[in-house]
Z-matrix of the N, CA and C atoms (Angstrom, degrees):
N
C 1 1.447
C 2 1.530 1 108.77
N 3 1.587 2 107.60 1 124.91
C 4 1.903 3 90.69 2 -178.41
C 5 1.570 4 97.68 3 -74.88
N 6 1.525 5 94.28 4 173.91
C 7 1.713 6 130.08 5 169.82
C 8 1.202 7 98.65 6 -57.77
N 9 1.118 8 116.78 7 156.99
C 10 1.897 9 133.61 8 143.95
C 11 1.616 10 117.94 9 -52.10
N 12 0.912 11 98.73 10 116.91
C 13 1.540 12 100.59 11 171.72
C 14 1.565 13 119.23 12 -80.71
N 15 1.227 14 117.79 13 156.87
C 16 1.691 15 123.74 14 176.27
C 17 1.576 16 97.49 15 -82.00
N 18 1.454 17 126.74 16 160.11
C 19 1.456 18 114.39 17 -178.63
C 20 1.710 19 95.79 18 -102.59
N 21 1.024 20 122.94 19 -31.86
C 22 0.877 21 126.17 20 159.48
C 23 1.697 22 132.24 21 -47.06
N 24 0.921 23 120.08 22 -86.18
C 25 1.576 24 127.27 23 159.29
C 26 1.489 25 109.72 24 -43.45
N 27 1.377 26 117.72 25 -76.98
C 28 0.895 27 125.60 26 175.79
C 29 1.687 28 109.83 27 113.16
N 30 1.330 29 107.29 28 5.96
C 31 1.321 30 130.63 29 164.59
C 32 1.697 31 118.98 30 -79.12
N 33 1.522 32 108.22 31 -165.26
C 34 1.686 33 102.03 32 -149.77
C 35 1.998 34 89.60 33 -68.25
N 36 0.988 35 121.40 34 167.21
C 37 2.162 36 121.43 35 147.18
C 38 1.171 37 106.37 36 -26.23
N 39 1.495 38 117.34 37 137.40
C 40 1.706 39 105.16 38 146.79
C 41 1.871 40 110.90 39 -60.89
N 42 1.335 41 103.35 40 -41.86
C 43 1.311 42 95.34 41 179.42
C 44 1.656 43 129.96 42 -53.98
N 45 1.131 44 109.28 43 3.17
C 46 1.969 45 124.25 44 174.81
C 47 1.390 46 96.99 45 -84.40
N 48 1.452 47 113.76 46 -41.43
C 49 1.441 48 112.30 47 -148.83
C 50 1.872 49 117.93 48 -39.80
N 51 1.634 50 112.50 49 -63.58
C 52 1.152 51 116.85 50 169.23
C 53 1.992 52 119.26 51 -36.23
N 54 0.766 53 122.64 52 -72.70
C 55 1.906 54 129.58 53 137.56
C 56 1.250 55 110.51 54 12.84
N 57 1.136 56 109.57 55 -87.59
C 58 1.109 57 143.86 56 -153.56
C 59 1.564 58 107.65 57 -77.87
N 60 1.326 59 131.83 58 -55.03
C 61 1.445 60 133.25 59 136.12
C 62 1.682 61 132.23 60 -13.81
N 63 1.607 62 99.88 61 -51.81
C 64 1.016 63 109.92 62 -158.72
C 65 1.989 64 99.45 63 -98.39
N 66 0.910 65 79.18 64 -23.83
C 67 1.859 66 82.60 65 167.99
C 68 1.414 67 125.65 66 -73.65
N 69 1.214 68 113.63 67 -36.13
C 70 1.308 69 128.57 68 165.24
C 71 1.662 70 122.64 69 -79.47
N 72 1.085 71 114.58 70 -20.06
C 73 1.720 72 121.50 71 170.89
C 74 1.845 73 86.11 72 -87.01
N 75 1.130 74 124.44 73 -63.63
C 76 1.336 75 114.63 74 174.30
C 77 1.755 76 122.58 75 -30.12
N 78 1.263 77 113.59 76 -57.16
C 79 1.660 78 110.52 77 170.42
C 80 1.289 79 114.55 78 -72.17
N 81 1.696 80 119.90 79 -21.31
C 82 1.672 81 104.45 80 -179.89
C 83 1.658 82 103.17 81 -76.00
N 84 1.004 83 111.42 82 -36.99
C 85 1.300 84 95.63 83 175.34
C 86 1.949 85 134.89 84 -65.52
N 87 1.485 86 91.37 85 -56.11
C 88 1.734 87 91.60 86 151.40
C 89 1.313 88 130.63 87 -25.56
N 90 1.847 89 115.16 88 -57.08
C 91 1.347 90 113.90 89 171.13
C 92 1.407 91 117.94 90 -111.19
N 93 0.861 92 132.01 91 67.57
C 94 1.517 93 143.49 92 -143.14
C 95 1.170 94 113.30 93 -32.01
N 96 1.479 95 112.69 94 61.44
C 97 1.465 96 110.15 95 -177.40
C 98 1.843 97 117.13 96 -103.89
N 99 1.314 98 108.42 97 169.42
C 100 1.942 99 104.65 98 -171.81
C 101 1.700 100 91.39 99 -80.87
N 102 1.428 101 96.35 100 137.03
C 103 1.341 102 112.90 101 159.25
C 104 1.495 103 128.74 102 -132.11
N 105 1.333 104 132.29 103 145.39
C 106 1.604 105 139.47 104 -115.12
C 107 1.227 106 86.52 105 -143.61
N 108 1.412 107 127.91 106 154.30
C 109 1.537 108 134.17 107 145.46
C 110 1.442 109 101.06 108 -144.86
N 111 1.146 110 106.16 109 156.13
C 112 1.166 111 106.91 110 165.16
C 113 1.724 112 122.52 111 -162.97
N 114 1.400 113 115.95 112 129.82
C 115 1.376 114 108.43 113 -150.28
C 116 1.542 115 89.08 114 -108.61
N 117 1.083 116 135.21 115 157.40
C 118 1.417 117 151.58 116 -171.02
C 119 1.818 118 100.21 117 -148.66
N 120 1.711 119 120.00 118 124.99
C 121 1.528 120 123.13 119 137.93
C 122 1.697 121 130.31 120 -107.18
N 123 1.111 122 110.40 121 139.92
C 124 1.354 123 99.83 122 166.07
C 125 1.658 124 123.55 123 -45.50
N 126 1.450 125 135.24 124 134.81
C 127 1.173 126 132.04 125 175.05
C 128 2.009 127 97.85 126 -104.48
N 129 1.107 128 109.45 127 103.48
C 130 1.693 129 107.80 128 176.03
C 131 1.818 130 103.60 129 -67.33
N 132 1.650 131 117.57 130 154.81
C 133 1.361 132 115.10 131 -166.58
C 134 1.511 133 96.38 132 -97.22
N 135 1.164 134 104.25 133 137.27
C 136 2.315 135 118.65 134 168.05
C 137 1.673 136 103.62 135 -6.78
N 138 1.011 137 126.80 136 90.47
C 139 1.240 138 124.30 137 138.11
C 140 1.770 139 92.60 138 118.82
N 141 1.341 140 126.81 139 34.00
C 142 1.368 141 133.71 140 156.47
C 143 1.523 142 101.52 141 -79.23
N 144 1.171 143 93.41 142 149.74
C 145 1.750 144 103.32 143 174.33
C 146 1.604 145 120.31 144 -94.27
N 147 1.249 146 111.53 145 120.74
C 148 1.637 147 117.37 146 -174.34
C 149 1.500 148 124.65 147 -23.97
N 150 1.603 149 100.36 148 -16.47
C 151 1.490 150 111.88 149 -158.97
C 152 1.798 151 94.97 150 -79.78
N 153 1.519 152 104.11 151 -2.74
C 154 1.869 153 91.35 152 -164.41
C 155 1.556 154 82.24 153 -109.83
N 156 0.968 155 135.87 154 2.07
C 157 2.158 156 128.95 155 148.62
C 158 1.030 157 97.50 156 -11.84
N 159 1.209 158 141.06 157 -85.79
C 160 1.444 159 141.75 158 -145.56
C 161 1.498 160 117.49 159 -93.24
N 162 1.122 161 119.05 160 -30.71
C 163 1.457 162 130.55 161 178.32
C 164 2.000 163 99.91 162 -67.00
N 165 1.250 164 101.42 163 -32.31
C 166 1.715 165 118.95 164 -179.63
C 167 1.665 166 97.59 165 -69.20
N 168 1.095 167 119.74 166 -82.66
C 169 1.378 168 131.77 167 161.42
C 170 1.448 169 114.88 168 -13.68
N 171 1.341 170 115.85 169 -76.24
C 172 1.370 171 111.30 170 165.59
C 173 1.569 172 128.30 171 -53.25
N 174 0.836 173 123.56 172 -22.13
C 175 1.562 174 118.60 173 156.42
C 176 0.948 175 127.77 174 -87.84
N 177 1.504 176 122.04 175 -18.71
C 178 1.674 177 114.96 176 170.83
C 179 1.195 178 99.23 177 -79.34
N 180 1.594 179 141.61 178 -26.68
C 181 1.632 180 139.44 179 -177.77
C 182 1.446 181 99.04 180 -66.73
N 183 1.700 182 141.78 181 -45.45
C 184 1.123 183 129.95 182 156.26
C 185 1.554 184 140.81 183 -45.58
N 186 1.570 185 93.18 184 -37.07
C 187 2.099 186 101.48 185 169.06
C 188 1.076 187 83.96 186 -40.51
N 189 1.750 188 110.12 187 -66.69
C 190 1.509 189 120.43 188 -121.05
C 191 1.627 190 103.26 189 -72.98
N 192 1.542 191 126.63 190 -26.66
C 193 1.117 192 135.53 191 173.85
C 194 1.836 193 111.50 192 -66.44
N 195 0.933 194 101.01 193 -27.59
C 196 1.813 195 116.03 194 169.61
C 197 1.075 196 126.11 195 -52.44
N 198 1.494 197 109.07 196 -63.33
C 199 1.400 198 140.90 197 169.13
C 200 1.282 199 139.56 198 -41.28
N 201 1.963 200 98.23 199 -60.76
C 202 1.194 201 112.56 200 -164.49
C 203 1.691 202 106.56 201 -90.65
N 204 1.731 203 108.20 202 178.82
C 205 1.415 204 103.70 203 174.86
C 206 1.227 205 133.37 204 -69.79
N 207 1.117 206 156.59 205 175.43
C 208 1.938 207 150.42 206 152.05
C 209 1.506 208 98.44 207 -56.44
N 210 1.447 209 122.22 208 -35.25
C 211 1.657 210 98.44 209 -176.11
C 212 1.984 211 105.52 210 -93.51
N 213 1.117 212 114.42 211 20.72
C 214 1.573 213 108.03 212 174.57
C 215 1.323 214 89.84 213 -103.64
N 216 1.685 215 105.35 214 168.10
C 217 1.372 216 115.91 215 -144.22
C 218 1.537 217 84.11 216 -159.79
N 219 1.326 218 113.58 217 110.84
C 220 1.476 219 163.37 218 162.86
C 221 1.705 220 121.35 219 -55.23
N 222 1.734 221 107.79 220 74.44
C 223 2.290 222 81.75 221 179.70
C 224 1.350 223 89.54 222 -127.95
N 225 1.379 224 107.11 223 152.37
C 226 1.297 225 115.91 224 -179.94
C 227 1.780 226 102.84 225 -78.29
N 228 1.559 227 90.89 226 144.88
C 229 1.694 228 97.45 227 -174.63
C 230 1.424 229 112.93 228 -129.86
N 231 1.430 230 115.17 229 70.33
C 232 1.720 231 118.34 230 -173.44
C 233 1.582 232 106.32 231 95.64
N 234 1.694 233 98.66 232 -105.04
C 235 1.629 234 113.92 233 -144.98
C 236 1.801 235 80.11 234 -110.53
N 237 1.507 236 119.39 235 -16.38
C 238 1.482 237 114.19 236 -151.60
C 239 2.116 238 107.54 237 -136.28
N 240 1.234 239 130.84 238 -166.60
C 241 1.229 240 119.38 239 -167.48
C 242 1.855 241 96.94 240 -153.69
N 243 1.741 242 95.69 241 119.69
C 244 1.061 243 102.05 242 -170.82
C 245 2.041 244 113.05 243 -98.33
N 246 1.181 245 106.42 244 121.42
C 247 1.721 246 101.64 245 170.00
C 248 0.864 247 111.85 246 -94.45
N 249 1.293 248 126.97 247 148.78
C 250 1.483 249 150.27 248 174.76
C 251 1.687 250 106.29 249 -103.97
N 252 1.318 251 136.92 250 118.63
C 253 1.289 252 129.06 251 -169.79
C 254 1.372 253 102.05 252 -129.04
N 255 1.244 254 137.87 253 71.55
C 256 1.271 255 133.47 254 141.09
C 257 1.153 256 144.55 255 -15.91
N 258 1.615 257 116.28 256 113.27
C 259 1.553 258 143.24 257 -146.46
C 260 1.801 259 114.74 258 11.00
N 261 2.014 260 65.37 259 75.81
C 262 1.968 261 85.75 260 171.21
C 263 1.784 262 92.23 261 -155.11
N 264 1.746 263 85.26 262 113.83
C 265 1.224 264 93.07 263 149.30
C 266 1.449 265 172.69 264 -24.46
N 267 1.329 266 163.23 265 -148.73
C 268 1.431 267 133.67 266 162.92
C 269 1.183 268 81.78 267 -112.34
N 270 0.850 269 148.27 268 -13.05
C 271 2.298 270 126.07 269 178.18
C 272 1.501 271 77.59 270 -84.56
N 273 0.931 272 145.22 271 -68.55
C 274 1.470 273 130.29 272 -162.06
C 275 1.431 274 115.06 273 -19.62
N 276 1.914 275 100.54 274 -72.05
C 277 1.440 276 108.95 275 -178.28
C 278 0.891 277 115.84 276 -79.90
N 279 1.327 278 127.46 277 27.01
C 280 1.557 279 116.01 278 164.66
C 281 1.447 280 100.50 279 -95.27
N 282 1.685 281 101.51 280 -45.92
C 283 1.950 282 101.37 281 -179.48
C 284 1.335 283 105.10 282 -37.80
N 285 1.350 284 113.94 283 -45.62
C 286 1.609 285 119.98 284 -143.03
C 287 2.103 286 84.57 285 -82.45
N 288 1.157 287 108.81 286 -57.74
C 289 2.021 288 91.36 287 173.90
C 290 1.652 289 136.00 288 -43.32
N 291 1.969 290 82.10 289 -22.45
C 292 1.459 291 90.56 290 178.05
C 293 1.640 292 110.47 291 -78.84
N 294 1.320 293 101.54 292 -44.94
C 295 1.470 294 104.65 293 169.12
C 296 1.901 295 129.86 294 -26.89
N 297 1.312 296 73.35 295 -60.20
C 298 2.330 297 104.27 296 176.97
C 299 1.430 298 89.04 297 -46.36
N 300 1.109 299 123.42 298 -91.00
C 301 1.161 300 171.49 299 -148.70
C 302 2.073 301 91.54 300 -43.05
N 303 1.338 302 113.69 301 -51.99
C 304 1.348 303 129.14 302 -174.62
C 305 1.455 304 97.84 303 -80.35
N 306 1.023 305 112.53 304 -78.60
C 307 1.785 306 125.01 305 172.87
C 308 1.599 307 104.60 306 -23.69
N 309 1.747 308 115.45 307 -80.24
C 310 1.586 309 103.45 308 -176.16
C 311 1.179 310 125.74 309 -76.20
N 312 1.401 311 124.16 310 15.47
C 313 1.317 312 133.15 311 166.10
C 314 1.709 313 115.38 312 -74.74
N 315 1.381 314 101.00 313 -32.01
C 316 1.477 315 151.00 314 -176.95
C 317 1.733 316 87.48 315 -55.32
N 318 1.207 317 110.89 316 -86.04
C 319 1.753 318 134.11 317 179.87
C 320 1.630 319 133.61 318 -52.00
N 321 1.840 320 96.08 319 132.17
C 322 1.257 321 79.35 320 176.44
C 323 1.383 322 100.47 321 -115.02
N 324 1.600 323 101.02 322 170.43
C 325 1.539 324 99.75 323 -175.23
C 326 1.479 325 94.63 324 -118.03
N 327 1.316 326 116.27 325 131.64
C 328 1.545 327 128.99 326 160.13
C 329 1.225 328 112.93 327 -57.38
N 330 1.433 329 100.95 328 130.15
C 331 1.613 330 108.12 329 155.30
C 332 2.286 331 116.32 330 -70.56
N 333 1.407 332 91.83 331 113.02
C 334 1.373 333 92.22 332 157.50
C 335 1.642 334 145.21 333 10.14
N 336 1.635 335 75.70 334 -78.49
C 337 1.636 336 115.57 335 -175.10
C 338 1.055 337 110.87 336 -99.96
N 339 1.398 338 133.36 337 -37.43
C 340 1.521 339 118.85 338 -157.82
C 341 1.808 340 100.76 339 -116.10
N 342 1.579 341 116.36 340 -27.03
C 343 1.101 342 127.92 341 -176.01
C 344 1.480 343 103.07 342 82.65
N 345 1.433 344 137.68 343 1.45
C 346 1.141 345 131.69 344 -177.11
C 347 2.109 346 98.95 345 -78.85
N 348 1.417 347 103.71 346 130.02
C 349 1.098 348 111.26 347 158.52
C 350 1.461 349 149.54 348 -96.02
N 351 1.353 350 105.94 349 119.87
C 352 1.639 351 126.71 350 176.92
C 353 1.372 352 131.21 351 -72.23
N 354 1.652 353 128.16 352 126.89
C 355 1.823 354 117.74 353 169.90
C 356 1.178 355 96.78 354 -99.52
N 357 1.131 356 119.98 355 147.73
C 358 1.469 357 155.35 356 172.65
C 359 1.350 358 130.82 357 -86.04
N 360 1.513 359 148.45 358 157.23
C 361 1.099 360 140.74 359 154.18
C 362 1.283 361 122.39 360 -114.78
N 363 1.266 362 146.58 361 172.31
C 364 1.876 363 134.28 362 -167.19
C 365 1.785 364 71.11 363 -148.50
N 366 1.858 365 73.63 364 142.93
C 367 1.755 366 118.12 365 -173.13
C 368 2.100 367 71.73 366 -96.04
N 369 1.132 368 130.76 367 174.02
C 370 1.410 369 158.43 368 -178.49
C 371 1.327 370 111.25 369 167.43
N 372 1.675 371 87.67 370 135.34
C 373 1.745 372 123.02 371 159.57
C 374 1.630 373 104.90 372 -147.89
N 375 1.963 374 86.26 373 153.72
C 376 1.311 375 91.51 374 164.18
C 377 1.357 376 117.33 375 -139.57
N 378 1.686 377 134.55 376 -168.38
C 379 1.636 378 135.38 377 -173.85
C 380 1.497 379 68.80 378 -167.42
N 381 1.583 380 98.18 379 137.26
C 382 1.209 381 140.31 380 140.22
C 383 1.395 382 119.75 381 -110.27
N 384 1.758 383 116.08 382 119.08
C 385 1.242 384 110.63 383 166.11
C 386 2.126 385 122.62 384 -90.57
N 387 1.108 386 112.02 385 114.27
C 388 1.685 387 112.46 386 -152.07
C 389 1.402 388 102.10 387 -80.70
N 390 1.482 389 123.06 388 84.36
C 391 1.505 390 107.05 389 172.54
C 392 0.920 391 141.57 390 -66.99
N 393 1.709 392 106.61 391 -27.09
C 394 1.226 393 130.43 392 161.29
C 395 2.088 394 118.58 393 31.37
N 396 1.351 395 119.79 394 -134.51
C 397 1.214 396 125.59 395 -154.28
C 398 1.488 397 102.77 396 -93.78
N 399 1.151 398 128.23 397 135.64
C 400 1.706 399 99.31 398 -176.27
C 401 1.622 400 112.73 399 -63.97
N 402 0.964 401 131.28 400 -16.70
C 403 1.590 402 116.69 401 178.09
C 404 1.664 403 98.73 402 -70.11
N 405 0.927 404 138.13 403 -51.12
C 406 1.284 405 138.80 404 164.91
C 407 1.415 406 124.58 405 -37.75
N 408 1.185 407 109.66 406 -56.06
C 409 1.744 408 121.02 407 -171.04
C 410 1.862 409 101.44 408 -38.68
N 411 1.397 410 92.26 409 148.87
C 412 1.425 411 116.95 410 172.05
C 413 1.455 412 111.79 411 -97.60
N 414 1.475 413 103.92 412 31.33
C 415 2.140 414 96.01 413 163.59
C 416 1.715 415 96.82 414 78.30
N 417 1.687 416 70.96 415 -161.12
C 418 1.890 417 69.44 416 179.92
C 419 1.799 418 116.95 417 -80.34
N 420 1.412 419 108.73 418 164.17
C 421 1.424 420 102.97 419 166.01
C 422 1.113 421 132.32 420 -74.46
N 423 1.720 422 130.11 421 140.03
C 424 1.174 423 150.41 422 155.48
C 425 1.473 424 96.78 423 6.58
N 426 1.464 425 112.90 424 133.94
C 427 1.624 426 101.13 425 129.51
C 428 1.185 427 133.18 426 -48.62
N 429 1.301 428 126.77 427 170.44
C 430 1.622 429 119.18 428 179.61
C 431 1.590 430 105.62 429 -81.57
N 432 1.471 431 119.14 430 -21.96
C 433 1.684 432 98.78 431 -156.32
C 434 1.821 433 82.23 432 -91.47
N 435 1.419 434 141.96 433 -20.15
C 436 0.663 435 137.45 434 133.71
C 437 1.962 436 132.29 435 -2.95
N 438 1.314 437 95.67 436 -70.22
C 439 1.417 438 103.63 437 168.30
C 440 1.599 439 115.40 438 -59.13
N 441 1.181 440 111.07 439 -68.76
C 442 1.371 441 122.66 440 169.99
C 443 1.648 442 122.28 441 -23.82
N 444 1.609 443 109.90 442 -45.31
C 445 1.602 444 111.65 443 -173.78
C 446 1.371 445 97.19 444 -92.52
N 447 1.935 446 128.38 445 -2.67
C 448 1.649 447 81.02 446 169.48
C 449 1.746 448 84.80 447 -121.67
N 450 0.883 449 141.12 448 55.93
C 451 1.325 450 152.81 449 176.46
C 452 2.028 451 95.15 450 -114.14
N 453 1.632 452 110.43 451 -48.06
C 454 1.530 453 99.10 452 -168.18
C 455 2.613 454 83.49 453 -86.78
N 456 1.225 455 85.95 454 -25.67
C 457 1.795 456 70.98 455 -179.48
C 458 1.481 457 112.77 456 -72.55
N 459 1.388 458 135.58 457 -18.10
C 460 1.439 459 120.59 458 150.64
C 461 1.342 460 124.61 459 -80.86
N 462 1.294 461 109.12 460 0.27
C 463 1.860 462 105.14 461 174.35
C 464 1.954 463 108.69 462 -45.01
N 465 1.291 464 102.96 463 140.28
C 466 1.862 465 106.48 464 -177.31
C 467 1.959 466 85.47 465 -150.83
């Protein structure tokens, strides 16, 4: 059965997110594989009007749908859009921020109302959970809200 989609994004519910987190730290650990997140927000430029929040949003959920793989997994998280990248490493998700990062730099986002167009900048963080070798492994995985607070505490 699929997820709920955001109407907006058009990515997984925020309401999956916890779920959806926790299912996937659940299989990295089972098969001790690296697992990635990585949360991305739109940054609007000095003196844009609040009203282009979402119009911003919605185009970075398109980079980001551009970009990323068919097996990463897309939920909207508030103001910003969190991927889940399954057994991929932290050079992985960094390629993959650099990617975002190039792409919506790339984009402009229309204003709504006026049709005048705006470029943007993206706030990024990421957590890798390392399942890697068992002498290596970090135990069990994180809780999810866990992930989440140092995912928005490396945002730059």
């Amino acid at each position: 059965m699929p997820l709920p989609q955001d109407k907006l994004t058009n990515l997984v519910h925020e309401k999956e997110l916890e779920s959806q987190i926790e299912y996937e730290l659940q299989r990295a650990r089972r098969y001790a594989w690296d697992l990635s997140f990585v949360l991305v927000e739109p940054i609007l430029p000095e003196g844009a009007s609040g009203d282009m929040n979402y119009p911003a949003l919605r185009r970075l959920a398109l980079c980001c749908k551009q970009v990323m793989r068919s097996v990463d997994k897309g939920v909207r998280s508030g103001s910003g859009i969190l991927y889940i990248l399954p057994e991929t490493p932290g050079t992985g998700a960094e390629t993959a921020l650099d990617k975002i990062r190039q792409k919506f730099s790339d984009t402009e986002v229309p204003n709504p109302i006026t049709g005048e167009a705006i470029k943007c900048d993206v706030r990024a963080g990421r957590f890798t959970y390392e399942g890697g070798d068992e002498s290596a492994r970090q135990g069990a995985p994180p809780p999810w809200r866990d992930v989440m607070i140092h995912l928005r505490g490396s945002m730059e």
